[in-house]
ROBALUM-896419 format. One record per residue: z, x, y of N, C-alpha, C in turn; residue in three letters. Coordinates in steps of 0.1 Angstrom, whole numbers, plus 5000, padded with zeros to 4 digits. Example, Ala and Ser with C-alpha at 12.3 -4.5 7.8 and 13.67 -1.06 7.14 Angstrom:
# ROBALUM-896419
507851324943507851234955507851324967Ala;507151284978507151374989507951295000Ser;
This chain:
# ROBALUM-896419
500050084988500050005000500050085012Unk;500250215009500250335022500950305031Unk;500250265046501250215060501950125060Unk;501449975050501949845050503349815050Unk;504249765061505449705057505049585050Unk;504349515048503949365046502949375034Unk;502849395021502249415012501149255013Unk;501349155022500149045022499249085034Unk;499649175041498849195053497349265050Unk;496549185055494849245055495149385064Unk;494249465055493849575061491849555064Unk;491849625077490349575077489549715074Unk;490649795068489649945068489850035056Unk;489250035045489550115036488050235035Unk;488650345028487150415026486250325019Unk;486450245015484650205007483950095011Unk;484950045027484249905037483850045046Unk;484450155051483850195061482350285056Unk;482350305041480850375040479750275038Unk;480150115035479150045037479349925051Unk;480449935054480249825069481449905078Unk;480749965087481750075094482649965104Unk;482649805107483349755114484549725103Unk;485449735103486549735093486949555091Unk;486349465097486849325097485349245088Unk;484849345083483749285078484149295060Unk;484049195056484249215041483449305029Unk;483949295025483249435010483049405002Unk;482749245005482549194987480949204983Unk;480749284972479449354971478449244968Unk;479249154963478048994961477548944973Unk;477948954981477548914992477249075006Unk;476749175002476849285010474649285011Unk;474049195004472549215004472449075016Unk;473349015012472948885021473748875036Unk;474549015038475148965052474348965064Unk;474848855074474348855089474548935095Unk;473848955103473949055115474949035122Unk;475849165127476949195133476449105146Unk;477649085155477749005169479149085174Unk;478849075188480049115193481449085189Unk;481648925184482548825182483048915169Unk;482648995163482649035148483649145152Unk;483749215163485049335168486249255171Unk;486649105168487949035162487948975152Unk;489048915147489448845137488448735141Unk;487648675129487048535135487548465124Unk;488648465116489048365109488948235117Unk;489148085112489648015122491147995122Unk;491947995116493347955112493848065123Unk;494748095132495548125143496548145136Unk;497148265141498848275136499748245156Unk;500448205149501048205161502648265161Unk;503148295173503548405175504948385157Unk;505548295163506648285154506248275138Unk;505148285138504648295122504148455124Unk;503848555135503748705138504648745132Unk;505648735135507148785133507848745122Unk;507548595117507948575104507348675092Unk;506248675095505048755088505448915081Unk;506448965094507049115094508349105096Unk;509149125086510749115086511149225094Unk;512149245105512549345108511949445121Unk;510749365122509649415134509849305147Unk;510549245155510649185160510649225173Unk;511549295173511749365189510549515191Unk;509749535180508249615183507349495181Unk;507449385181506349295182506249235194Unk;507849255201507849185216507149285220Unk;507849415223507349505229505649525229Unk;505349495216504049585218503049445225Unk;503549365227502949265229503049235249Unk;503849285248504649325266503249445270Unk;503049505262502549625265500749615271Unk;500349535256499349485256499049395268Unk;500149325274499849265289499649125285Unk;499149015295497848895294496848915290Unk;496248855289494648895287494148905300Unk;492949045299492149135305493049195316Unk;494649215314494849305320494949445320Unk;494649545326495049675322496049735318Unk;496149835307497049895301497450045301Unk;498850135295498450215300498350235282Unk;497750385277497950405259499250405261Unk;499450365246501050375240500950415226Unk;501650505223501850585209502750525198Unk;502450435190503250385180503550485167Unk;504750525164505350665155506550585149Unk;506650635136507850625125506850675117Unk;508150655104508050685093506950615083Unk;506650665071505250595064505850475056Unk;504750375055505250285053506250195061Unk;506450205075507450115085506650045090Unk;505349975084505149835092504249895103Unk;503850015105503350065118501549965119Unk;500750005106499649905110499449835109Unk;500549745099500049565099500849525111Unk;501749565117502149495129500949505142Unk;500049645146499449605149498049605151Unk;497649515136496149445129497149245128Unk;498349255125498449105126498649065137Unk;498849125148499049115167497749075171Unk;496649185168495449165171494549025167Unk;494948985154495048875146495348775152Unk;496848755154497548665169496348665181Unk;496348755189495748775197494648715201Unk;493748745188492048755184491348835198Unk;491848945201490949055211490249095202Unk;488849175205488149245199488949405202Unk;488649495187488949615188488449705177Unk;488549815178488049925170489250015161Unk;489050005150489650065141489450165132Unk;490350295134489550405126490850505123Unk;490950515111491750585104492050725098Unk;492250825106492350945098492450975087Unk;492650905079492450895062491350905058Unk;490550775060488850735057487850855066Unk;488750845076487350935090488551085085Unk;488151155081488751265074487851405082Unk;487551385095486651475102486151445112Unk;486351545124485751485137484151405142Unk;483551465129482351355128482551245122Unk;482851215115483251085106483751005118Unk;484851055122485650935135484750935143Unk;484350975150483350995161481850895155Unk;481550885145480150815144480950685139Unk;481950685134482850525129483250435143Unk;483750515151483950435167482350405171Unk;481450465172480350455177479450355165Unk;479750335153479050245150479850135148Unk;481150115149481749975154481049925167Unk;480950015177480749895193479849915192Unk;478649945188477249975183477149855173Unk;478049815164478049635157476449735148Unk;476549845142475749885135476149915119Unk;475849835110476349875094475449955086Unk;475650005081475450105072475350075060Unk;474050055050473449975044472050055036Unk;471849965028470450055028469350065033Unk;469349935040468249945050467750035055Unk;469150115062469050265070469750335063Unk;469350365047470150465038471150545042Unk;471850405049473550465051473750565060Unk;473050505070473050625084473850575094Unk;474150635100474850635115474050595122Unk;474450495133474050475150473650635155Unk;474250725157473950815159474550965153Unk;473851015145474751155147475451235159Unk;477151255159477551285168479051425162Unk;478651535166479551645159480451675173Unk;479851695183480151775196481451645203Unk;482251685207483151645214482551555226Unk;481551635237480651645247480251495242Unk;479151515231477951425227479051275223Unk;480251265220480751145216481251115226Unk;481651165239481851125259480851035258Unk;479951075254478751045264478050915262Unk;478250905249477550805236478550725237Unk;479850745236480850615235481050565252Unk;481050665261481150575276479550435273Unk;478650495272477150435269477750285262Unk;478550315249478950205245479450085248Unk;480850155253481950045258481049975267Unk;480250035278479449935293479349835283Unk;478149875270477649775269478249675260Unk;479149715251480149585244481049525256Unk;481349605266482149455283481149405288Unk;479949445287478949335296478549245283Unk;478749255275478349125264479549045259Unk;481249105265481949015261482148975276Unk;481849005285482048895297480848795299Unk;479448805291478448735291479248585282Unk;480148675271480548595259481748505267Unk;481848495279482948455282482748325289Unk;481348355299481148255303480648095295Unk;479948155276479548045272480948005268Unk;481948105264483248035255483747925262Unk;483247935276484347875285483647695284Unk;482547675284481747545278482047475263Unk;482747565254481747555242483347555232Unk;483547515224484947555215485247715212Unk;486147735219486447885212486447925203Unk;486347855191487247895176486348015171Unk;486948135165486148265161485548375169Unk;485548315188485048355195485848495197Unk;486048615201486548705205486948675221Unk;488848675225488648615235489148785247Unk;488948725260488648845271487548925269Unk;487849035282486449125285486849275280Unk;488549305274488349475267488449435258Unk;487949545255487849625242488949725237Unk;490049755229491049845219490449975213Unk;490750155217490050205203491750185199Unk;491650175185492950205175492850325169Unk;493350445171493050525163494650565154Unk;494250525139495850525130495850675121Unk;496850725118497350835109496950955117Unk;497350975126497051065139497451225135Unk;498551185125499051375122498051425115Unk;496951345108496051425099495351505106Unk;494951485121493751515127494551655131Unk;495651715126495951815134495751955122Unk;495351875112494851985099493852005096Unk;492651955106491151945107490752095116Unk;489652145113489252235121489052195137Unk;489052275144488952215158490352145165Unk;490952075155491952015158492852015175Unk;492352155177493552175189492352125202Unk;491052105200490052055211489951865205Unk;490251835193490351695194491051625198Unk;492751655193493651545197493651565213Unk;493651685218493751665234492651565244Unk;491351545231490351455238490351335229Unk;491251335225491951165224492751165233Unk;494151235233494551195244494151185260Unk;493251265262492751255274491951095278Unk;490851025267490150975269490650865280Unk;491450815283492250725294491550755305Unk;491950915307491350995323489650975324Unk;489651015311487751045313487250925312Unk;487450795305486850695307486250665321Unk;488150625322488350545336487850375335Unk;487950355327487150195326488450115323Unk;489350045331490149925331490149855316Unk;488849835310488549735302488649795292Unk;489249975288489449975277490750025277Unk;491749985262493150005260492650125246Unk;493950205247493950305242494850275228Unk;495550325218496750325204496450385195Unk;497850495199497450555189498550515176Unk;498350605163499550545152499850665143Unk;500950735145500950835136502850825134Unk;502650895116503750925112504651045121Unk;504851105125504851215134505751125153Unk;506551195154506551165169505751255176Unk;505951205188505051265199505751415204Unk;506851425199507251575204506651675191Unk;506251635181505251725175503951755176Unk;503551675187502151695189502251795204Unk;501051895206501152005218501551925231Unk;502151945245502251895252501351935261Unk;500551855266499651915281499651785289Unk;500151865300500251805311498951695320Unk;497751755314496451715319496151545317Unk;497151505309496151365309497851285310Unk;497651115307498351065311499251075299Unk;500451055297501351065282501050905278Unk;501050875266500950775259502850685259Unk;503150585260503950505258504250505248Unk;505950565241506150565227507050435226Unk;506050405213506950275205507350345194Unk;508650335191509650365176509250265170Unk;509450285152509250235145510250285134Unk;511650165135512450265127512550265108Unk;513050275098513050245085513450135086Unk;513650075076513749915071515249915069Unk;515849845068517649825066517349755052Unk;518249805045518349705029518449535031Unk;518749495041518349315045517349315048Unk;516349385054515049365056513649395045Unk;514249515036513849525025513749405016Unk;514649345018514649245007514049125010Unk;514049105019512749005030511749035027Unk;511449185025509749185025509549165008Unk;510249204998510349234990510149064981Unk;510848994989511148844983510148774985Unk;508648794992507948694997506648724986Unk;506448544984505448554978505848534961Unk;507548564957507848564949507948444937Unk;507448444924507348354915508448264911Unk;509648374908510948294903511848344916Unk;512048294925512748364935514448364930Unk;514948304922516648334923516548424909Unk;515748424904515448534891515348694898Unk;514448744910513848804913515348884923Unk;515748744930516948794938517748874929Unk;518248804920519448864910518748994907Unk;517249064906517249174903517049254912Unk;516749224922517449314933519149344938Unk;519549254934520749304935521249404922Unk;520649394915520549544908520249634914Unk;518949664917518049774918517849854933Unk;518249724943517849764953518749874961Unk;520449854961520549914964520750064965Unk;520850094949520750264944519450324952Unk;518350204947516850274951516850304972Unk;517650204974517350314992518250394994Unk;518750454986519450594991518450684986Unk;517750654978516750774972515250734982Unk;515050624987513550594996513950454999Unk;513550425010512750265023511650305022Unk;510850355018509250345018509150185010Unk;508450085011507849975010506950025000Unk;506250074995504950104988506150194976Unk;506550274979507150324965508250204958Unk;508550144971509950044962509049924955Unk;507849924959507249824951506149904936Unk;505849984939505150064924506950104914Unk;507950104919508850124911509550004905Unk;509749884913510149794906509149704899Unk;507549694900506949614892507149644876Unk;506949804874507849784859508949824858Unk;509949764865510949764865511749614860Unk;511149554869511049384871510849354848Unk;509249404848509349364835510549404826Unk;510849524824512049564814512849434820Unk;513549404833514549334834514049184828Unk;513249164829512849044824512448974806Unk;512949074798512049084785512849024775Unk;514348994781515148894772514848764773Unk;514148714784513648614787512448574787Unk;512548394779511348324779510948304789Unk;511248224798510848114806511448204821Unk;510348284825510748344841510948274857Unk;510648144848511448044860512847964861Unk;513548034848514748004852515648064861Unk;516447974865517448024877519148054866Unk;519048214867520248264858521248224866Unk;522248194855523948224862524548314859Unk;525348364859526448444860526648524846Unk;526648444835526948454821525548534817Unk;524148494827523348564819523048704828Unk;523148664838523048744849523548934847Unk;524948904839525249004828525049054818Unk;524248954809523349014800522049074802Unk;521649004812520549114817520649254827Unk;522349254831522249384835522649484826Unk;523649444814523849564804522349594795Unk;521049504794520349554791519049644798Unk;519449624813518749694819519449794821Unk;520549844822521449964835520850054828Unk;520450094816519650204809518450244817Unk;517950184820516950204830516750284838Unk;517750274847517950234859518050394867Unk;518750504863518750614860517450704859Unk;517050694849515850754852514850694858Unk;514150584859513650554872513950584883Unk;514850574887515550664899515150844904Unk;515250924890514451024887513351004887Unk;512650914891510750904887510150844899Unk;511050854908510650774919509550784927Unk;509050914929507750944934507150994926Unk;506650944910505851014901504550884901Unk;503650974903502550894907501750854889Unk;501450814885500750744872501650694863Unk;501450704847502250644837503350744833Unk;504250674834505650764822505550774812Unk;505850874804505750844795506550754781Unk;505650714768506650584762507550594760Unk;508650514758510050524751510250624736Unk;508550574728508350654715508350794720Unk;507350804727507250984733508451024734Unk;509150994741509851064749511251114743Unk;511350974727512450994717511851094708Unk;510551124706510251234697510451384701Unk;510151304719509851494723511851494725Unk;512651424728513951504724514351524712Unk;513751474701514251494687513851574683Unk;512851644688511851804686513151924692Unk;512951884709514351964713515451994704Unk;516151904698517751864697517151924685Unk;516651954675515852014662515852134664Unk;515252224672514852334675515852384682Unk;516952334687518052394695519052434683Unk;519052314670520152324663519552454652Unk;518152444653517552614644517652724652Unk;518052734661518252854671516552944674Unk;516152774675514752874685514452794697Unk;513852904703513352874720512452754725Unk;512952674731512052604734510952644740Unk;509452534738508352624737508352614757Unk;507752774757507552784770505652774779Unk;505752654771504452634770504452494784Unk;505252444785505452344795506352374806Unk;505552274818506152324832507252284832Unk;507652374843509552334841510052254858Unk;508652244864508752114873507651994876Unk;507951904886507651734884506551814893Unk;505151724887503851704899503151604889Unk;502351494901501851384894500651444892Unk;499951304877498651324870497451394881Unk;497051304893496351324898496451454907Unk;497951534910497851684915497151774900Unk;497851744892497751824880495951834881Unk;495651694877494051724878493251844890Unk;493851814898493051874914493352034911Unk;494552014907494852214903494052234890Unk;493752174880492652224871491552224876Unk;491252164884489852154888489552274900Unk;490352304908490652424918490452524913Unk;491252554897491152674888489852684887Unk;489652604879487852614874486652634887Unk;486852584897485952604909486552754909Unk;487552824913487252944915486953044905Unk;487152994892487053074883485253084877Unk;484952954877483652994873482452974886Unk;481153024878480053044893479752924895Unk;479652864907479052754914477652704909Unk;476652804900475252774894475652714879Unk;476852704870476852654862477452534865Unk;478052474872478352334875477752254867Unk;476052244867475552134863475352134850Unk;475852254840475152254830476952244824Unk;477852294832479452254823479652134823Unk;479452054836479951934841478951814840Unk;478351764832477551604830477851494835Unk;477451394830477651224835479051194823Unk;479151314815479951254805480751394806Unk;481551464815482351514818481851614814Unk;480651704806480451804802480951804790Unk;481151654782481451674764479951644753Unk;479051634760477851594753477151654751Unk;476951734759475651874756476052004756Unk;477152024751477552154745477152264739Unk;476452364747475452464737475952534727Unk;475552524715475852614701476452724702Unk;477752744694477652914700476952974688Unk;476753114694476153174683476453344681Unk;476253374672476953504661477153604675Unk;478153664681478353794695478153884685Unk;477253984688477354094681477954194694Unk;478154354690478854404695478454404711Unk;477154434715477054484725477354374736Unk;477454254734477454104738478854084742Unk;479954144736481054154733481754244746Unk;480954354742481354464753481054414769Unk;479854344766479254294782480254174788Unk;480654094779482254024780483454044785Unk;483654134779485054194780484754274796Unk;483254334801483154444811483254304820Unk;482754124818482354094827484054024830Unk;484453994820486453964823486954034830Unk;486754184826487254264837487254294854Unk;485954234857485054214870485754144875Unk;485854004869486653884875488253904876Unk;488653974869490153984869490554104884Unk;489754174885489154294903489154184910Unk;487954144907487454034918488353964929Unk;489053934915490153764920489453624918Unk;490053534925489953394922488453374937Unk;487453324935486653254945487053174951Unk;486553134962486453024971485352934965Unk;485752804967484852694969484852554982Unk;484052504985484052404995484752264990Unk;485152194994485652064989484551964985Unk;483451994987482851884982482151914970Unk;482452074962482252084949484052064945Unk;484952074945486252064939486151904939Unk;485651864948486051674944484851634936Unk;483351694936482551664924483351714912Unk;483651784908484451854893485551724895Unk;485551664905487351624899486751504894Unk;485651454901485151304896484751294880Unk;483951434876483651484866484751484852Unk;485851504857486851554848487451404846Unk;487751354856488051204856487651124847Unk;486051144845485451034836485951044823Unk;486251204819486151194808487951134804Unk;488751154809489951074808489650874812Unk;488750884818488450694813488250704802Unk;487250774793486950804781488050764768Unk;489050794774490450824764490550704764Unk;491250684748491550534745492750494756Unk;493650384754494550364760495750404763Unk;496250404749497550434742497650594746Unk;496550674742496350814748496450834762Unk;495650774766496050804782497250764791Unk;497950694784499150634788500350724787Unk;500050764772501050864767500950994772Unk;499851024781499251164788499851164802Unk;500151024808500350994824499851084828Unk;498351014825496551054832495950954842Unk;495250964848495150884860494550724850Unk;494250664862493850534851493050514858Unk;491750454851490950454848489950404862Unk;490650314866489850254884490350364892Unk;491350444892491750514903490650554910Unk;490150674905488550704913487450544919Unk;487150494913486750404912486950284923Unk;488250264927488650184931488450214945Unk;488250374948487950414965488950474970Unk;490350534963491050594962491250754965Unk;490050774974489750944983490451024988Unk;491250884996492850935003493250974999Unk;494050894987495150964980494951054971Unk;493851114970493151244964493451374974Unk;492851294984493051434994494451445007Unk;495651335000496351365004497651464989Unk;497151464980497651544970496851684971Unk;495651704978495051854979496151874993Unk;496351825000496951855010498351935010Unk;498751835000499851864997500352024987Unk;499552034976498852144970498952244982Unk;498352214988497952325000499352375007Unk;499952295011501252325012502152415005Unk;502052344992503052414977502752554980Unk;500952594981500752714981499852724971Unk;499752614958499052614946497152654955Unk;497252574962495952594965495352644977Unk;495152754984494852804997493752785003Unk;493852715014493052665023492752795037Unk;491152855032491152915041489952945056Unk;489453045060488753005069487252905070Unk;486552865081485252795076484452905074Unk;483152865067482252985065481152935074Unk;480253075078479653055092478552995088Unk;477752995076476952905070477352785068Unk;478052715064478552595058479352505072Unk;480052585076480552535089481552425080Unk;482052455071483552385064484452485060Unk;485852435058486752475053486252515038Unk;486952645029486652665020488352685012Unk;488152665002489952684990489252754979Unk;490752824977490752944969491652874958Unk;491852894945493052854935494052984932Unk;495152964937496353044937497253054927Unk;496852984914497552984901496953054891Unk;497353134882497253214869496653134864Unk;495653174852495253144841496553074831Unk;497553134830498753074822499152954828Unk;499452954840499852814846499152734845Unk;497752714849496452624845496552564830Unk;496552684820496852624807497852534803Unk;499252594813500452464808500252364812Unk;499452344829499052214833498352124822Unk;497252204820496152134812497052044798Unk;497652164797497852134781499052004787Unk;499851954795500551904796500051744800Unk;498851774802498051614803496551604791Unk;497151764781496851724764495051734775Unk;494351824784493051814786492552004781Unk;491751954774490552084770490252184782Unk;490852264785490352334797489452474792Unk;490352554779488952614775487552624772Unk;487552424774485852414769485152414781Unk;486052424793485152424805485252574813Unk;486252674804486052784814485252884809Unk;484652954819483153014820483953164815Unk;483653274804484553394803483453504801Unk;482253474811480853554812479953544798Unk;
């Protein structure tokens, strides 16, 4: 759920609406993506007809009430001027659905672009320009841009061009609204940029000439009719201070209080006095360990089931008598979930997990070593993957890619080996040698995430039971549009150190990564999500 305090709140921008409809309020349903109408101005707001109104705003967001006055103070009347204001907390505090369901309330037209999806100063830069541009990206124009735009300079110049012309077609739009029923209509004459996940943009190349021309844009516009927002996890005292432009208005955004938690947590619920009673289990151990909204909900959906499994009928309302039977059969739980709290894929089964200590408690009482074949700390399926895949990009040459890596992970067309005689052997061992001098290569990210896509399939491949027992990614992850959270685990990587992120290359004009882990480590990875890694590494 990433930013969401409100797990029912529309998001209008994921990576796989912005590579085929760069306006984020346009739907992605692919059955209908050959037959859509042509964008209209009206299309830069909500044109639902149903209206939220204010006290259903706030009902909507438990706990956001006094940033919903606020930001709504801020925003003004309609078509008055604003100044920017910088919305900052913690991830997951409600920061974007409070305000995408304001703007909702509201129905202004605005522009939405996320450092996640726009993962590069060209990406954001041709994503704002093809929102007010009401230009989609399609096959029509084999998925092109309104304009290619790289230069800082060249997006001044292109997006002033823009804004004129989306206020002179919403003040055109104003005079028919004013004859004619509003409903759907986009109302006033500005236009919003929203620009959300703001800390990313400071790990981008360039970075120290971008964010200052976001912040600046207020000054350089100069156009009344456009409001500025930004959204980042990060306060504003981590970002550089310069005096040159105007400071942005900080709205806090604080963590959720365990009564507000349980507001967001309760809505929408099936058995609700069933559901309560298990929060009063679970909930309150789990916020001393995280208030993230998104992890307390990937932890208690199978949690919820275990609590539920003595029971038929999940719409009964427990009393007291059973209310205790279901907590002596859960409290076992409860513990190690707690321990698992940020482990991203499947745990592994109850069976697993009793064999691999019966193996331990076996091998301790024969007085031998447990094997040191397995890591002795926590990283989820999908890091594990990115570090095998990192290894292999540095380790082998960038010309065999296509002949290791297939449509079927590189398990189908596997060349024969055949009889090494000596001299073959010697040229081996001279060429292991090279590479072990050498060191580890660089590669670009857009071959490390080809290999990852690669490696991926072949774990869809895996029956179920296996991939479950492996807590291997599943199977839609890729699939599903899931880029972010790919490249927010390289990031992270990047951090640990596992993976070094180093300068651009003067041809490529991108960042390039190196893999900072041993051959031995790679193997415990591999072998710890049970994947073949010697059938993909290259040893000359």
């Amino acid at each position: 759920m990433g930013e969401e305090g409100n797990p029912r709140t529309p998001r209008r921008a994921t990576r796989s609406s912005l590579c085929s409809t760069p306006n984020p309020k346009i739907s992605t349903d692919k059955s209908k993506s050959c037959n859509q109408q042509p964008l209209t101005i009206h299309d830069l707001a909500y044109r639902d007809e149903s209206s939220i109104s204010l006290d259903d705003l706030i009902s909507n967001l438990p706990g956001r009430r006094s940033q919903i006055i606020k930001l709504l103070r801020l925003l003004g009347p309609l078509d008055s001027p604003m100044l920017p204001f910088f919305v900052y907390g913690g991830a997951s505090t409600g920061k974007t659905s409070t305000i995408l369901q304001i703007f909702k309330h509201l129905k202004r037209p605005f522009v939405y672009c996320s450092c996640i999806t726009c993962y590069s100063p060209r990406i954001l830069f041709e994503s704002v320009l093809n929102q007010l541009s009401l230009h989609r990206r399609d096959e029509s124009n084999d998925y092109s841009s309104t304009n290619r735009c790289e230069k800082p300079s060249d997006f001044v110049n292109l997006l002033q061009g823009a804004l004129r012309s989306v206020v002179d077609s919403l003040k055109g739009s104003m005079a028919k609204s004013s004859s004619k029923k509003s409903v759907g209509w986009a109302r006033g004459k500005m236009v919003y940029l929203v620009f959300d996940n703001l800390e990313l943009a400071r790990g981008w190349d360039k970075s120290s000439n971008i964010l200052p021309l976001l912040f600046k844009l207020y000054d350089i516009l100069k156009m009344p009719e456009v409001g500025l927002i930004f959204l980042s996890n990060a306060s504003p005292d981590t970002y550089d201070s310069d005096t040159g432009y105007v400071e942005p208005i900080p709205v806090h955004f604080p963590d959720y209080t365990e009564d507000e938690l349980r507001q967001i947590l309760m809505k929408d619920q099936g058995g609700p006095k069933l559901y309560s009673s298990f929060l009063d289990v679970v909930l309150r151990p789990f916020c001393r360990v995280t208030r993230r909204v998104d992890e307390l909900l990937t932890a208690f959906s199978s949690l919820y089931q275990i609590y539920c499994e003595p029971l038929d009928d999940l719409g009964i309302v427990p009393n007291e008598d059973m209310k205790r039977k279901l907590f002596s059969h859960f409290q076992p739980h409860i513990g190690p979930s707690l321990n698992d709290t940020f482990k991203a894929g499947s745990r592994l089964s109850s069976e697993a997990s009793a064999k691999k200590n019966k193996w331990k408690g076996v091998a301790k009482k024969n007085g031998v070593c447990e094997s040191s074949d397995e890591i002795d700390f926590h990283m989820s399926a999908c890091a594990k993957y990115l570090l095998i895949c990192a290894f292999l990009a540095s380790r082998n040459p960038a010309t065999l890619d296509a002949s290791l890596f297939d449509s079927t992970g590189g398990s189908s067309n596997r060349k024969r080996k055949r009889k090494s005689s000596e001299k073959s052997m010697e040229k081996k061992e001279t060429a292991e040698q090279d590479l072990l001098l050498k060191g580890p290569g660089t590669f670009p990210l857009e071959r490390l995430l080809a290999i990852f896509q690669c490696i991926v399939s072949v774990e869809e491949c895996l029956p179920d039971e296996e991939a479950q027992e492996d807590g291997g990614l599943e199977g839609e992850s890729w699939t599903n549009g899931l880029l972010s959270d790919v490249l927010l685990e390289l990031s992270s990587l990047c951090n640990a150190n596992f993976i070094s992120k180093g300068g651009s290359c003067p041809l490529e004009g991108a960042n390039r990564y190196r893999s900072m882990v041993s051959e031995d480590m790679a193997l415990k990875v591999a072998k710890s999500l049970k994947f073949p890694l010697a059938k993909y590494l290259y040893r000359g």
